[in-house]
C-alpha positions, -999 to 999 in steps of 0.1 A, spaced: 50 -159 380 23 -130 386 31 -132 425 70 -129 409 60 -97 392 46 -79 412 71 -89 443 95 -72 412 68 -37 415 72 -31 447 90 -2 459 124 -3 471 126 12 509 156 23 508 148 43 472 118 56 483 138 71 513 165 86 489 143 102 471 121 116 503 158 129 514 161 144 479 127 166 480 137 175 517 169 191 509 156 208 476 121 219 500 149 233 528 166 255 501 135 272 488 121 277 522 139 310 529 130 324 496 92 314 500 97 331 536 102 366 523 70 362 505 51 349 535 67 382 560 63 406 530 22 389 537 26 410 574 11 443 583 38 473 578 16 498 598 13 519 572 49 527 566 49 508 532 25 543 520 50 567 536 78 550 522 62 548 483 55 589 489 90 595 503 118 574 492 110 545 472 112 565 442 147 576 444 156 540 457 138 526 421 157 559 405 193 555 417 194 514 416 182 524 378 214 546 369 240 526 384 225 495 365 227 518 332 258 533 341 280 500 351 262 481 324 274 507 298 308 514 314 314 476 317 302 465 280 330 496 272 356 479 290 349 444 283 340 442 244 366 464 239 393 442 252 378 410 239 380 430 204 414 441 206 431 409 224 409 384 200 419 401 168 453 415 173 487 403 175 510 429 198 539 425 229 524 406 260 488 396 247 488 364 260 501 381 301 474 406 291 448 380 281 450 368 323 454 402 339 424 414 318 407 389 343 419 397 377 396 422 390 371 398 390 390 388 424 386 418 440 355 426 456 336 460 454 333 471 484 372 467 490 379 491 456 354 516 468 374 515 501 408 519 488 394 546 457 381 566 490 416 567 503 433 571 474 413 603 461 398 624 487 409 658 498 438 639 525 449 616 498 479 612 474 462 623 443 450 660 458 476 661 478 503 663 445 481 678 428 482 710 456 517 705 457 522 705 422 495 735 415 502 755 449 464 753 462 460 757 495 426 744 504 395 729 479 381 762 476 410 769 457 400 740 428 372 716 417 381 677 417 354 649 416 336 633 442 342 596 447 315 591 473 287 595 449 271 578 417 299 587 396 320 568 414 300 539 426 298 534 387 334 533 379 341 514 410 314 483 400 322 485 362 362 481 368 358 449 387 324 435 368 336 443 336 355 407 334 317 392 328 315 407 294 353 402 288 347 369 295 316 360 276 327 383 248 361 370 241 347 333 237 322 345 215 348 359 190 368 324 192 339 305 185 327 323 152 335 306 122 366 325 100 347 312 70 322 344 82 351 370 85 360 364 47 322 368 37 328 399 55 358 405 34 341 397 -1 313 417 6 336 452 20 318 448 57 332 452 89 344 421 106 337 436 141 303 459 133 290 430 108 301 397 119 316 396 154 292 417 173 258 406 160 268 367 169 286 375 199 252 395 208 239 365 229 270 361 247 274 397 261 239 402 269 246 367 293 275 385 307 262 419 305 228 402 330 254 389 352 267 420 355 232 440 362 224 413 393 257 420 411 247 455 409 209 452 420 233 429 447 253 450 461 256 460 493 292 472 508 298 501 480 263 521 482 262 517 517 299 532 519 293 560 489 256 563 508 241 557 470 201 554 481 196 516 456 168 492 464 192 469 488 204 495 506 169 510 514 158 468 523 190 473 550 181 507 563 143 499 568 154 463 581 177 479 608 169 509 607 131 509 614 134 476 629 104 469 602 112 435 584 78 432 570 85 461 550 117 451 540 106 423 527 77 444 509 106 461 490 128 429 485 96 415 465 103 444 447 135 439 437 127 403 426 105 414 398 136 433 386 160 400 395 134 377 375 135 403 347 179 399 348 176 357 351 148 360 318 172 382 299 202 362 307 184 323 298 167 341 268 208 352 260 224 313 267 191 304 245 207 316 214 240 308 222 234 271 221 242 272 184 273 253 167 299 262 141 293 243 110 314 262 93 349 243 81 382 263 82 383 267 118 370 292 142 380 328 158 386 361 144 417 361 121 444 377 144 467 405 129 500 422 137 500 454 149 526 478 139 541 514 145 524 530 172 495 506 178 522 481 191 520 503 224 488 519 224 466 482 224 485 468 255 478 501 271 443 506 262 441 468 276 459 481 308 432 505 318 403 484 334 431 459 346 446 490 368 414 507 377 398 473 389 434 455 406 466 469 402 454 505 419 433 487 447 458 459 455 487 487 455 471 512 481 461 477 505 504 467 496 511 501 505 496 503 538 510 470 550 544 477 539 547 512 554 538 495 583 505 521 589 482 488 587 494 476 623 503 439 633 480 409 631 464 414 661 439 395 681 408 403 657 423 395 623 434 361 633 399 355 653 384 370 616 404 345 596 398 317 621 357 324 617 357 326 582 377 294 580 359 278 599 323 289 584 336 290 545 346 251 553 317 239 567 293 258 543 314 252 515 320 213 524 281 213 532 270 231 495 290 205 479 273 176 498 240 191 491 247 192 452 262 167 450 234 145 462 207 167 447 225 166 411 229 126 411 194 120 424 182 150 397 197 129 366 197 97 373 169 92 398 143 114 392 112 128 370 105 157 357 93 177 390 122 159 409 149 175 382 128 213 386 124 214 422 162 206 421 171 235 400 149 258 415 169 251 452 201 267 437 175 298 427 194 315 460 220 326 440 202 353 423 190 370 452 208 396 469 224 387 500 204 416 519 169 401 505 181 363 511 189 372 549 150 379 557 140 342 543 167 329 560 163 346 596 122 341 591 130 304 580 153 298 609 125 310 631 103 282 618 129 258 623 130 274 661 90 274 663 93 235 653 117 228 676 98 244 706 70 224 696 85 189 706 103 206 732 88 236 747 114 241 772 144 252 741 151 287 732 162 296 704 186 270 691 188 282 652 182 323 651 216 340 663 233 308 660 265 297 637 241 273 619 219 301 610 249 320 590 255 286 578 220 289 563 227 314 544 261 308 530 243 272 520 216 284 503 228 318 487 255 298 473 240 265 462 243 277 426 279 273 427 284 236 437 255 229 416 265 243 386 301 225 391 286 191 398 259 194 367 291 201 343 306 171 356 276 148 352 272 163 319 304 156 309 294 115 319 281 87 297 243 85 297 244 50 308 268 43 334 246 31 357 225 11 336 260 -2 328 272 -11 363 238 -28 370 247 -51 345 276 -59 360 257 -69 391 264 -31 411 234 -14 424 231 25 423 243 37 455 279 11 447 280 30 415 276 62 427 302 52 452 325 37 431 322 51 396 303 83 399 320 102 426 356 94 415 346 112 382 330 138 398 362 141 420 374 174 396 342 191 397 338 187 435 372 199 442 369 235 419 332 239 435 342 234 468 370 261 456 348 286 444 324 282 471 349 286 498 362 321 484 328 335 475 316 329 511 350 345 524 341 376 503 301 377 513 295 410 534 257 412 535 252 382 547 278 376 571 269 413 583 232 403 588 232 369 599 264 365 619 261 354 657 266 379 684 308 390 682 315 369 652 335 389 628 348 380 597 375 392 570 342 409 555 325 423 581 360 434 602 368 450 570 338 469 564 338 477 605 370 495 601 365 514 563 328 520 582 350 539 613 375 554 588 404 530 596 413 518 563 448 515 575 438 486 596 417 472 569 440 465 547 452 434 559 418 416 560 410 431 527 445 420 512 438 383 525 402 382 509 420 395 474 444 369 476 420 343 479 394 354 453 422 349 429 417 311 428 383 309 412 397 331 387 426 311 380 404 283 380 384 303 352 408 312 333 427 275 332 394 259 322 391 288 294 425 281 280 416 244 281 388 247 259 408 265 235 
């Protein structure tokens, strides 16, 4: 019976190898991000002194303002809609309710494109307005210059501002009504007493997510030549040809990354609360009357036109004027390559979580379930900091390689798979996140259930698991597939030799002043981001 027992303690192969596989994968997604901190170990030959006396302080200084300005600009736009469509009753709320979501498709770079257009001295708007005024040339008048931190500002906040909508409007649903009457009793405002302090957690998450898409960007400084942190990681990258030191300066953009992800967990902290309250939940809606009947949808209408109808119009317009050419040869090579990578990073992402997440919860202790979360960590980086882990990483892959088979090149660095990479790890977060709300959503003990019935755990995960994850691994795979369609940095970094895609064409011909012949790339990539928002706004309406 001892001999029985212990037979009965002895590891199972084919577990021990799962979980090996698990720790390799999770290992394989950190690596790039522990590679910037290895090259940022490198000598810079001094330039890393020149750099901190020269420029580093208006890079620090201008990614600085346009955090405070889009964060102010977007927390304008998006509590302000959450306020008005959560609490009042008028013509169209619930068409305005989705188009208050939109922008969110459109990328930033392709608004800052089309706003160039739109409003510089050759444009429509100075154009009519010389007509109108009878100016003959700009020394005639003052108007505002897009290409500079003023615009960059409006241009991020009008299509970021849908994180703070978001996060803000469910806030207001979820407060209990029993508060709003307190308010009532007691002469308060419901807004300034009640719904701002508890939806305070809520839009401080969304107003974080909002900060790291601007410490993110790439596309819109580089086009409005805005001197922020990424953009000066780019130039010294490329244009020193000095990727120790650009990896010097994306450490320093991690302390200010890790400062955003503290703020935002600190945020979903205090959020985890319930409504104990009885009578229901949300902000007790009102009619509006008289002139407020127009003025609310309009007010609504602003950062929906500023951040998709203008954008998507001037793109519509060149196409159907027929300025925007044909689809030629490079447009249908761009959509093939981005098909082709989106799927098989996107189909890869979802293999990887989905593996990682099942072995994290069911399979795994406590350092199994943390190394797991920390491989979707990629997510927060910036694509322009992730690309120097990923290009040093692939050269270790390359170096490994070599060393069983000294005779190989460079099989990784340059390659497809490389791109691949980066797309995999930058956007691990997303399948994640997707297959954790699916397993959470799971009874505890399905597979302590199916073992009774005689099934081990890879038929459960086969037969029982995956089926119910089937949902989830459909709208990851989604989401994934569009946010890799609209990646610039990366795919501009870490593409192979003469592989374009929609991102990169576009930004070749807005770079060359042929936003004519961008618009049809940049009209496809629009189209597509509108599924995850969809997607959003269907599982928002759900929960309601």
């Amino acid at each position: 019976m001892i001999i029985t027992r212990v037979a009965g303690l002895q590891p199972d192969p084919a577990s021990i190898a799962a979980k090996l596989l698990h720790w390799l994968l999770a290992l394989v997604l950190i690596l790039p991000v522990v590679a910037i901190a290895v090259t940022a170990m490198g000598d810079s030959k001094g330039i890393l002194w020149h750099l901190i006396q020269t420029r580093l302080g208006d890079y620090i200084f201008n990614t600085v303002v346009l955090m405070a300005g889009v964060g102010v600009l977007s927390l304008f736009f998006g509590v302000g809609t959450a306020w008005i469509i959560s609490r009042y009753s008028f013509p169209f709320r619930p068409v305005l309710e989705w188009l208050l979501v939109l922008p969110a498709a459109v990328p930033a770079y392709l608004v800052a494109y089309t706003y160039t257009d739109f409003m510089e001295y050759a444009g429509p708007v100075q154009t009519i307005l010389r007509d109108v005024t009878g100016w003959k040339t700009s020394r005639d008048y003052w108007f505002p210059e897009i290409r500079s931190m003023g615009g960059a500002i409006l241009v991020m906040a009008s299509v970021l501002y849908p994180y703070v909508f978001i996060t803000a409007r469910t806030a207001f649903r979820m407060t209990s009504m029993r508060l709003f009457e307190a308010a009532i009793v007691a002469g308060q405002s419901r807004l300034l007493a009640v719904a701002l302090p508890l939806a305070r957690p809520g839009i401080v998450a969304g107003l974080a997510l909002v900060l790291m898409e601007v410490v993110s960007d790439f596309g819109t400084v580089e086009y409005f030549a805005v001197d922020t942190i990424t953009l000066g990681i780019f130039n010294v990258w490329l244009g020193m040809n000095n990727i120790t030191l650009a990896a010097q300066l994306a450490l320093m953009a991690v302390v200010l990354i890790v400062f955003l992800l503290w703020m935002e967990n600190q945020a979903r902290a205090k959020r985890r609360t319930e409504n104990m309250a009885r009578g229901g939940s949300g902000v007790p809606v009102i009619r509006a009357v008289g002139a407020w009947r127009l003025v609310l949808p309009l007010l609504c209408m602003v950062p929906v036109a500023l951040g998709f109808i203008l954008p998507v119009s001037v793109l519509a317009g060149f196409i159907i004027s027929g300025v925007s050419g044909a689809m030629d040869d490079a447009i249908l090579d761009a959509i093939t390559n981005t098909g082709m990578a989106a799927l098989i990073s996107a189909g890869l992402i979802m293999i990887t979580a989905a593996y990682l997440g099942i072995m994290a919860k069911h399979k795994s202790a406590r350092p199994g379930r943390m190394v797991t979360a920390f491989s979707a960590m990629g997510y927060a980086f910036p694509g322009t900091i992730l690309a120097i882990g990923v290009l040093t990483a692939s050269g270790y892959g390359d170096a490994l390689i070599r060393w069983f088979n000294p005779e190989t090149n460079f099989i990784i660095t340059g390659s497809l798979l490389m791109l691949v990479m980066g797309y995999v790890v930058r956007f691990q977060a997303v399948g994640f996140g997707t297959v954790q709300s699916g397993l959470e959503k799971q009874p505890a003990n399905l597979v302590a259930a199916s073992r009774v019935m005689g099934h081990g755990f890879i038929k459960a995960v086969w037969r029982i698991i995956l089926p119910l994850l089937r949902p989830s691994l459909l709208a990851g795979f989604l989401l994934a597939f569009v946010d890799i369609m609209k990646e610039l940095p990366i795919s501009l970094l870490l593409r192979p030799f003469n592989f374009e895609t929609l991102a990169t064409l576009t930004h070749q011909y807005a770079k060359e002043e042929l936003l004519e012949e961008a618009a049809i790339p940049a009209l496809i990539i629009v189209l597509a981001g509108l599924l995850p928002v969809i997607i959003i706004n269907r599982s928002l309406s759900i929960k309601r």
